[in-house]
N, C-alpha and C positions, 0 to 999 in steps of 0.2 A: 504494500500500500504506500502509493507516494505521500512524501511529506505536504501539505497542504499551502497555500501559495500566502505568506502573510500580505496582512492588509493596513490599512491606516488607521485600525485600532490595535493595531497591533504593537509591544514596545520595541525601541529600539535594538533593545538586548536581543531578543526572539527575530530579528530583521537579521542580527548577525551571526546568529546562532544555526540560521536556515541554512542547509547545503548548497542552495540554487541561488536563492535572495540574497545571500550573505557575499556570494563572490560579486553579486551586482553591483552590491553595495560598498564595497570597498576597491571596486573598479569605479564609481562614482567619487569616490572619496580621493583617488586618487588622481585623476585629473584635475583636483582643485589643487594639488600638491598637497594632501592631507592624507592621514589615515584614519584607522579606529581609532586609535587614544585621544581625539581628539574628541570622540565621543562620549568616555569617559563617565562626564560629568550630566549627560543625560540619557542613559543607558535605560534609565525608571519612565520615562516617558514614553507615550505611543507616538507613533508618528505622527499621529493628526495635532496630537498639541507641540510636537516639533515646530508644525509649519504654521502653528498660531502664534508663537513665540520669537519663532528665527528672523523676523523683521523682512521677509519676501525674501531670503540667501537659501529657503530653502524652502521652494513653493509648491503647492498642491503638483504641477504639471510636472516635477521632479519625480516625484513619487507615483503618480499614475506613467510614468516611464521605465520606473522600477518596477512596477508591479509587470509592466506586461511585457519587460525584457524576461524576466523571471517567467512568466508563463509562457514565452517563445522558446525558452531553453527544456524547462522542463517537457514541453511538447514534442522538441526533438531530441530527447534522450539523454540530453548533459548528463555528465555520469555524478551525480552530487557529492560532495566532499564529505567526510564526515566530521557529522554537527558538534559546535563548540557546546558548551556548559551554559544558558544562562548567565548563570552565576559565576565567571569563571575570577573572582577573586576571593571564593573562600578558599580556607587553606585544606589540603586534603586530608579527606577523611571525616570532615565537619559537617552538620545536615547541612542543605542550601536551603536558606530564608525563602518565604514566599515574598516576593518584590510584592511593595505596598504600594500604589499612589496616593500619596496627601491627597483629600478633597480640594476642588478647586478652590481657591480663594476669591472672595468675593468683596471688592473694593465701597467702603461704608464714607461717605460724604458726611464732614460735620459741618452744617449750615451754618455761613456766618464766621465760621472758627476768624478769619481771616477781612472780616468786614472792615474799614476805614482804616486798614492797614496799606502801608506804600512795600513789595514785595522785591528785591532785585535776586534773580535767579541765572547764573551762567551756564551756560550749554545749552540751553534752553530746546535748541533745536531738533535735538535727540536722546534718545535713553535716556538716562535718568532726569537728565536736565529738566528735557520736554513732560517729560512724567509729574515732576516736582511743581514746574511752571503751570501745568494744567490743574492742578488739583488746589495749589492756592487759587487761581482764578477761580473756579466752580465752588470753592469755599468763601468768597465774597475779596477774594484780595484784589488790591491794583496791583498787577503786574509788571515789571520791568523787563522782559524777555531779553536776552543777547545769546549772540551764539558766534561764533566765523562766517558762516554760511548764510548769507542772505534769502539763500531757495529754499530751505528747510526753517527760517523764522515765518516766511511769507504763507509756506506749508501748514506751518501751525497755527500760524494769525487766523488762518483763513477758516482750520478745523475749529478754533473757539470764537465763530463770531457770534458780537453782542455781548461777552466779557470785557471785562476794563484791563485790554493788554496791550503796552506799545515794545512794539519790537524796534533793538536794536542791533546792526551788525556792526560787532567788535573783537577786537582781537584783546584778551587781558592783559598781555603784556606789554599795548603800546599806551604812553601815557595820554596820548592825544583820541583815543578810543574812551578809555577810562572816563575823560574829560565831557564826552557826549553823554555817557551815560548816565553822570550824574547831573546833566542839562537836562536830561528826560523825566528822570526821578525827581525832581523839583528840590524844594526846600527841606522835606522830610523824607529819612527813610528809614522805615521798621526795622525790617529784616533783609538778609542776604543770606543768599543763599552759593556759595562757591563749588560747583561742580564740574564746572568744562576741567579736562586732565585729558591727560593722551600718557599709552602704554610708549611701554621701551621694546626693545627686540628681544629680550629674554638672555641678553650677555651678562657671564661674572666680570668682575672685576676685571681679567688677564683681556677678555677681548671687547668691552664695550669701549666706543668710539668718543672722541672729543664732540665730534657732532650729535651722537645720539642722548649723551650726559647733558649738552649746555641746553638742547631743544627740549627734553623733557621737564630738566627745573625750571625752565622757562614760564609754560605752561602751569604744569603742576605744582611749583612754588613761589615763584615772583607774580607771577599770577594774583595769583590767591594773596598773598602779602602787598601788591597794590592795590588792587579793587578793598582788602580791611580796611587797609589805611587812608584811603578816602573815602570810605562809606562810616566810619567810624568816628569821625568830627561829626556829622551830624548829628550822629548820636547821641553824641557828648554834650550837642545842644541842646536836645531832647531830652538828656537824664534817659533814655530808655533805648534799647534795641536788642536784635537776637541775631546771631552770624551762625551758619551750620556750614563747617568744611567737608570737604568728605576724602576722607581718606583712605582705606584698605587694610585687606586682610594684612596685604603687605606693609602696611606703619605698624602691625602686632608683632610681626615672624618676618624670617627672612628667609620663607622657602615657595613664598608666594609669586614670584618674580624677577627679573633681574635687577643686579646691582642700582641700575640705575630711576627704575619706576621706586625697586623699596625703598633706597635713598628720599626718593622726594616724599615718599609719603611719611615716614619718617620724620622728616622736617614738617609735615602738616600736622602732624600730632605736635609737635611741639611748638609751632605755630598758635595754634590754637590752645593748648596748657594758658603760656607765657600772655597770650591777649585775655586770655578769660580771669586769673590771677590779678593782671594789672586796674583792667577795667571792670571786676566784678562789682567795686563799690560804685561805681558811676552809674550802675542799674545793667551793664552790659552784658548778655551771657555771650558766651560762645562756647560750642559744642561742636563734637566732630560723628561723623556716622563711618563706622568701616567696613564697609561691605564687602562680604563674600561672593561665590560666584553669582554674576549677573550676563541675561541678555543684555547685551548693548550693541551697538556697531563698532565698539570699539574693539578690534583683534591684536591679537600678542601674535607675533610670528618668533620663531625660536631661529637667530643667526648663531648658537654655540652649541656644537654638539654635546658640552661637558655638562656646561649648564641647563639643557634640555633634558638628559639622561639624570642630574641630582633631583631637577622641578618635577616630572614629570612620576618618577618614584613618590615622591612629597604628597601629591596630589590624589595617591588611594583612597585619602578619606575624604577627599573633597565632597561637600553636600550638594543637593541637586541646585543646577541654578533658577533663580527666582525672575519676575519681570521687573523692569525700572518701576513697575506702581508700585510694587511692593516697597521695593525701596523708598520711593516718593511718601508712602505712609510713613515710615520712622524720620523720616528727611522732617516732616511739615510737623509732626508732633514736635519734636526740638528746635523749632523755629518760631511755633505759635506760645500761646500762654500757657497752654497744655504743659509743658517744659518749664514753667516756674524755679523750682526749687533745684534745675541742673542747672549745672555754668562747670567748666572746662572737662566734659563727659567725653572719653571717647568711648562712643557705642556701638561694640559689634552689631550687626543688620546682618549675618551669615548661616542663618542655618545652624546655629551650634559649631562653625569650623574651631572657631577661636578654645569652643573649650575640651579641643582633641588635645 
């Protein structure tokens, strides 16, 4: 009796697991220059919430192209390989768990949270940024939006129209960007929200580049350290404001990354310590979120083979990854009032990675 042809409820473990699917699928995987491991970390998903998640990189017509190369083959007699484990990271000899999926999560709007508040939010344009930026607007905030990308603020302007959002395209590290931003934000501003960041190529020490070190802190810590520093006079004028950085598994551990993304994050934990410390008596919090695995668009390509063979080991326990709302929920909680009695928090948002 043949093996049966998986489907798009099907998970992705049981897609690679298949004789017939499983070679499709990692002949698919291979022309992106990728393999399985990079699957990894959603092995517990079915397909179909794959491609609710994967931001269109991995779209319904992919998968109805798997299916019916898969039943091309099996039609004509491919000889099927024999089938991997499921489960194939328990250790031998151990039962194999029945794979669970979490119920889906279901995203709860608190009206109002965010009413006659002035909101500035960086990235805005995707992943988490867009996620964060959306959910203070729908919570009654004025939004500040900025991102790089003028086609991806216009994108989202256009998805929340009739919310209070003005989109700006800026770059954080140029100070004449910086300068628009707080023209648009007017005389007051609540909270900020610091999340544009951009990955490293996954190099240790021995091989990451001068170019790839100064463009990453660039972003992910000068960044972030001028946009505080100018959105935090107003504050100070105000007696009140809330800053949420967002930093990383990798500002906890340093097996999250390369040298040079954990570096900066790193610096944004203590970034935000040192501002939260100084200005907590002036009314000012600031808090950091450090998230675990997340959809974003944002990808790590691995240029070391040392350092991809130490990460990639690290990564067993990695938890399933979550969507930017998800994250956007702990984001707006330590941003709003809701976060009162926190100031220099950093808060894992990972699934439990952090307390592997």
């Amino acid at each position: 009796m043949s093996t049966p042809v998986p489907t798009g409820d099907s998970k992705v473990a049981d897609w690679l697991a298949h004789p017939v699917a499983g070679d499709v699928m990692r002949e698919m995987l291979a022309q992106g220059g990728q393999n399985e491991r990079s699957l990894a970390p959603v092995k517990r998903f079915s397909m179909n919430k794959l491609i609710k998640i994967s931001g269109g990189r991995f779209p319904q017509e992919m998968l109805d192209g798997m299916i019916a190369e898969t039943e091309r083959r099996m039609a004509g007699g491919a000889a099927p390989a024999p089938a991997a484990s499921p489960v194939d990271d328990a250790p031998a000899g151990s039962p194999s768990p029945a794979p669970v999926e979490a119920p889906e999560w279901v995203e709860k709007i608190t009206e109002g949270r965010f009413t006659g508040k002035t909101v500035v939010v960086t990235g805005a344009g995707s992943g988490i940024g867009r996620a964060t930026a959306s959910r203070v607007a729908r919570e009654g905030g004025r939004v500040i939006a900025l991102d790089i990308s003028e086609g991806r603020l216009a994108e989202f302007a256009a998805e929340h129209d009739g919310l209070d959002i003005t989109v700006v395209t800026a770059d954080v590290t140029k100070a004449e960007d910086i300068d628009r931003v707080l023209d648009a934000a007017g005389d007051r501003i609540d909270a900020l929200a610091n999340i544009a960041g951009i990955m490293d190529n996954m190099s240790g020490i021995a091989a990451v580049t001068d170019e790839i070190w100064s463009r990453v802190f660039a972003v992910n810590v000068e960044g972030v350290m001028r946009l505080s520093r100018a959105v935090i006079t107003r504050m100070l004028e105000a007696g009140q404001g809330s800053i949420v950085n967002v930093a990383s598994e990798a500002g906890l551990r340093g097996s999250a990354a390369g040298v040079a993304y954990t570096a900066s994050k790193h610096a944004v934990v203590g970034l935000t310590k040192s501002t939260a410390f100084i200005y907590g008596p002036s009314g000012i919090r600031v808090n950091a979120v450090a998230p675990g695995p997340v959809i974003t668009n944002i990808e790590a390509r691995f240029d070391d083979e040392l350092a991809q063979e130490r990460i990639m080991a690290a990564m067993t326990v990695l938890p399933t990854p979550v969507t930017p709302d998800q994250l956007a929920a702990s984001i707006c909680f330590l941003l709003s009032d809701d976060g009162v009695n926190l100031n220099g928090v950093i808060m894992p948002s990972d699934g439990g990675w952090s307390a592997v």
